[in-house]
N, C-alpha and C positions, 0 to 999 in steps of 0.2 A: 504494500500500500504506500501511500505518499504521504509526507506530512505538508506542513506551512512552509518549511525552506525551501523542499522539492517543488512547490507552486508557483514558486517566484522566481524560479530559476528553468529557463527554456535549454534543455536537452538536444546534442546533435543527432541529426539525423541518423549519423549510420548506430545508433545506441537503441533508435525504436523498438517497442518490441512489439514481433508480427502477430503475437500471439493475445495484444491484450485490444480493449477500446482505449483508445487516447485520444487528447486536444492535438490537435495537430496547426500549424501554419505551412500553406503551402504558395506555390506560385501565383496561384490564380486567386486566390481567394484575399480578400481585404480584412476578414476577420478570420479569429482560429475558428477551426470545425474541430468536433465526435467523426474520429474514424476508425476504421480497422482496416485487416489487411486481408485480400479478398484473395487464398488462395488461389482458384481457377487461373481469376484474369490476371492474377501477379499486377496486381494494383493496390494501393490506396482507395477505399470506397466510405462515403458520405452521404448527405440525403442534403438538397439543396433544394431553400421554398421558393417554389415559379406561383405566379399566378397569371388568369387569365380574366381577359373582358368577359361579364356576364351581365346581360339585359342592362349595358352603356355604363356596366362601373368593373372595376378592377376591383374584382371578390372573391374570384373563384378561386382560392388559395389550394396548394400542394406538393409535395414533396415529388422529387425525381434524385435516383441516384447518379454520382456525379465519380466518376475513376480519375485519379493522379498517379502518376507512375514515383517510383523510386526517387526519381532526381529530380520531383517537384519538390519534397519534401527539403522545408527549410528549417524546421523545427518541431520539437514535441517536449509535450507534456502530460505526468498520470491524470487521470480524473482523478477528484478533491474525492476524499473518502467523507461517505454521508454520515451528517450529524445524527447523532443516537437519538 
């Protein structure tokens, strides 16, 4: 698990681990994501919220999954262990 030091401190890449969920920073993205690692596709996998026009407003909220390879990865961090 992670404490408070471990949170405040961003982890290199090659130290990721494939095995867990983590905060990640990657190329494309402006803010950190929740990702894992997607054996098959040998990617980085996330859920990224799209939304679409619906009866002339921007509502239709949802999620689509979004792959980053290896060498997008700029950074990681554990997820915060939940409060008791």
């Amino acid at each position: 698990m992670c404490n408070a030091e471990t949170l405040n401190q961003w982890q290199p890449p090659k130290t990721a681990p494939k095995g867990d969920v983590i905060i990640a920073l990657f190329d494309c993205t402006p803010i950190p994501v929740v990702t894992t690692w997607n054996e098959p596709e040998q990617q980085w996998v996330f859920s990224s919220v799209q939304v679409n026009l619906y009866q002339g407003k921007w509502n239709d909220t949802y999620f689509q999954s979004e792959y980053e390879t290896s060498s997008a990865l700029k950074a990681w961090m554990p997820l915060p262990t939940p409060l008791a």
